[in-house]
N, C-alpha and C positions, 0 to 999 in steps of 0.2 A: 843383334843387327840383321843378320842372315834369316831371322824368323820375318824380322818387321819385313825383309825384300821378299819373300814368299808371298809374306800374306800378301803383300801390295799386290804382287803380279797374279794371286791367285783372285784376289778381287778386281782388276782390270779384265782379268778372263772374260769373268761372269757377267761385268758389265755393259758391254754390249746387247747381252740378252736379255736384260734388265731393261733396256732400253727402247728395245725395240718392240715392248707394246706397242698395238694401236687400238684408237678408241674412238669410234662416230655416232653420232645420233642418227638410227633410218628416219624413215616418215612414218612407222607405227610409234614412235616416242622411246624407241627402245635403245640402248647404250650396247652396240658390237662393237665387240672386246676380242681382237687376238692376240695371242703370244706372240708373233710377229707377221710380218707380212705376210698375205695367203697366199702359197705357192700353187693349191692346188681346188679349183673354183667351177662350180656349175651354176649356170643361167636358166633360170625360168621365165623367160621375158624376152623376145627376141631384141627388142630396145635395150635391155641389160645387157643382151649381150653385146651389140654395137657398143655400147657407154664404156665396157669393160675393156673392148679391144682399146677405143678411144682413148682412156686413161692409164694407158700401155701394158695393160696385165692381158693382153694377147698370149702371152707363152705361160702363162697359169689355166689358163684353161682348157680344164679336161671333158666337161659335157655340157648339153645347149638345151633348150628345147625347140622342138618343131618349127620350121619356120626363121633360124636365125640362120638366113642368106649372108649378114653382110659385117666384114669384110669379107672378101672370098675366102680366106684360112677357115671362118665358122664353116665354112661345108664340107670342113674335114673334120668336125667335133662329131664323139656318140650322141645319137638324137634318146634322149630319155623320157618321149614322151610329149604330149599337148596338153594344151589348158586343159582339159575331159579325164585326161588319164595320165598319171605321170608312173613313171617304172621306178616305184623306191627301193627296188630289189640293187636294179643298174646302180642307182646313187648310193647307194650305201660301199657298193662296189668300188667307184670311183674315188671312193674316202677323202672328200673333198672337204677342205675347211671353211669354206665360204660358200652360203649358196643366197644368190643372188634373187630376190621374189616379186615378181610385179604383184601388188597387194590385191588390187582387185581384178585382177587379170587371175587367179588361183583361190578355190573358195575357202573356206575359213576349215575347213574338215582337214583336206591337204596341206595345209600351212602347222594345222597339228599335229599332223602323223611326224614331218620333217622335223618339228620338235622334239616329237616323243623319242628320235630315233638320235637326240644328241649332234644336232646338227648347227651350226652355228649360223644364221639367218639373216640376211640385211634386206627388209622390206623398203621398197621404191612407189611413189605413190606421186606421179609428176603432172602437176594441177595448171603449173606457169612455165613461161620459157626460162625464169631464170630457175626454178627447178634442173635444168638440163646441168648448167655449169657446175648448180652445187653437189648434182648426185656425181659429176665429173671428179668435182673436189675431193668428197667423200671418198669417189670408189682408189682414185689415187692416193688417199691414208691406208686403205684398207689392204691395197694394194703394193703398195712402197713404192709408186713409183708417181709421188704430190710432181716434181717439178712437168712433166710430161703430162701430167692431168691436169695443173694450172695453166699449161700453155694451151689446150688445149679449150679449157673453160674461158679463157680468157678469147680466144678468137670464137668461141661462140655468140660472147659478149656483144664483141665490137660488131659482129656480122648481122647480128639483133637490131642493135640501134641502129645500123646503118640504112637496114629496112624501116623502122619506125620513123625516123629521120624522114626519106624519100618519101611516104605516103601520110605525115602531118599534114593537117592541113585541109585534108580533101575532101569532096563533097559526099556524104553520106551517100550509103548503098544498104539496101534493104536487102538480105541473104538468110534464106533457107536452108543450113546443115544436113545435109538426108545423111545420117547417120547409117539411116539403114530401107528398104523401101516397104519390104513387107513385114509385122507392121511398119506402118510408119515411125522413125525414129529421128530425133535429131540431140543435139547437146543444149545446158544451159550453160548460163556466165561463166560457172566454176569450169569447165574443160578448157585445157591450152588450147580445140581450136578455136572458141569463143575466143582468147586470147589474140589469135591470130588474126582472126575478124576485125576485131577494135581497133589492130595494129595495120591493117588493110586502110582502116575508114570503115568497115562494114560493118551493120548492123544486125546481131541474131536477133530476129523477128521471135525467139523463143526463147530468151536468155533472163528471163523473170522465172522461168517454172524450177519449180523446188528442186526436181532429181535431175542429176548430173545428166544422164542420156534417158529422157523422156519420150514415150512412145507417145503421139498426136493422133488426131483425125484430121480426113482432108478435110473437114469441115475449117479447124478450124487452120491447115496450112494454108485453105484458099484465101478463107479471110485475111490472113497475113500479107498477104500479095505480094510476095516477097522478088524483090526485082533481078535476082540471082538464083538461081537453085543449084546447089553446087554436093560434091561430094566426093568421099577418097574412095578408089578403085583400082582395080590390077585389070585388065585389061579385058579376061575374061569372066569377072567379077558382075552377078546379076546385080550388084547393087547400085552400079552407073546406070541400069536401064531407067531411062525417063518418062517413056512411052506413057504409063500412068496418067502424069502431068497434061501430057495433051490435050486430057479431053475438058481442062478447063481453059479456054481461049480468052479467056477476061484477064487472066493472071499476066499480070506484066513482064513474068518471066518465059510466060510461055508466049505469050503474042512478038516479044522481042527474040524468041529462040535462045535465052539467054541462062547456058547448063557449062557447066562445067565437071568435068572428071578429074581429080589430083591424085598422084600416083601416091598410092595406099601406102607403101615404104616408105614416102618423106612428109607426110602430112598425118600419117596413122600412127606415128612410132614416135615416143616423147625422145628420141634422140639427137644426136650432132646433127643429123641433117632433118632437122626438123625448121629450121630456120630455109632450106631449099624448097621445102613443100609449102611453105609460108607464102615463100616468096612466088611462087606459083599461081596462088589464091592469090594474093594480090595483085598479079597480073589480067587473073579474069575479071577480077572485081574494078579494076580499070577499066578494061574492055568496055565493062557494062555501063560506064559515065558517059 
């Protein structure tokens, strides 16, 4: 009798750590698997790392990479590096059990070294707005704290529709994405800000061409005549300069003055406040009706 109460309470021990697998699919198709929640987590994705604080694993996190301002705690994280160069010496260092990877934000050479080196990987690859929630869902398994990452997914939700809601309806806008100014760049369909657009009323006057961010000729932005030309920028950011545009006075964006600049942080970063950069664009893209 005294063996059977051992073993019970020695298999109750165990059990909890038995339990506290977790197990998600990223967006490369792949199954991350931890022995239990990641206490200790690095971001290569400045949006990862927002998503991260977001679905409460704030205090797992021990490095960022370049650029993850936001919350303000991320500007107390070690910087390990930009998309160009990352320090795998640092990460290895940090002995981190989850590293966090914007898939094509990091090229495919550096996504292998982190493997070779035994790292465990959660690729992020956020195409839709409800991507946001569900990488929210996700990183909250991964992280053990689901109830704080579903309250949090879920008020992304509502603040989503709430926008799509308001701007049903409304009379088409013809919008030019300058992705980028020199080359010329813009998005097709498949990017969330194409998403954003649809969700506006607007229309990407380039949202048929095959590759995700496609460089143009003004030849053929002018013929688009796009009645918005809008874009994300920081403030001293050469890529809100319009000047270019001027010197076609036919274009309906340009004869109406009609530019927009959206702060590069809430419109550039597939995260929580991706829905406030939305709603921004949809503010100019009124304007222009």
């Amino acid at each position: 009798m005294i063996r059977l109460l051992l073993a019970t309470l020695a298999a109750a021990a165990f059990a909890p750590h038995a339990q506290a697998e977790v197990r998600v699919a990223d967006d490369a198709g792949r199954s991350v698997v931890l022995a239990a929640p990641a206490r200790r987590v690095v971001s290569l994705g400045p949006q990862l790392t927002e998503l991260a604080y977001a679905a409460g694993g704030g205090g797992a996190m021990v490095g960022a990479i370049r650029y993850s301002d936001f919350p303000e705690a991320a500007l107390t994280l070690p910087v390990i590096g930009d998309a160009h160069a990352i320090d795998f010496e640092r990460i290895v260092q940090l002995k981190p059990d989850l590293v966090l990877v914007w898939s094509s934000g990091l090229n495919e050479r550096h996504k292998a070294r982190l493997r070779s080196l035994g790292l465990t990987i959660f690729e992020s690859e956020i195409r839709r707005a409800q991507g946001v929630a569900d990488t929210l869902r996700r990183l909250g398994t991964l992280l053990g704290h689901a109830d704080l990452a579903e309250a949090a997914a879920r008020q992304f939700e509502t603040d989503w529709q709430a926008l799509a809601d308001r701007y049903r309806g409304r009379p088409p806008v013809r919008v030019f994405w300058q992705l980028w100014g020199q080359p010329l760049m813009t998005v097709n369909h498949e990017h969330i800000i194409s998403e954003a657009l649809r969700t506006c009323g607007g229309v990407n006057v380039f949202a048929d061409l095959p590759l995700l961010t496609p460089t143009v000729s003004w030849e053929a932005a002018v013929a688009a005549d796009p009645q918005l030309i809008a874009t994300a920028a920081r403030p001293d950011d050469a890529a809100r300069d319009f000047t270019p545009w001027r010197r076609f006075a036919n274009v309906s964006a340009v004869k109406r003055q009609r530019f927009a600049s959206i702060d590069g942080d809430l419109i550039g970063r597939m995260g929580p406040r991706f829905v406030d950069g939305a709603a921004a664009l949809c503010e100019a893209i009124e304007r222009t009706r």
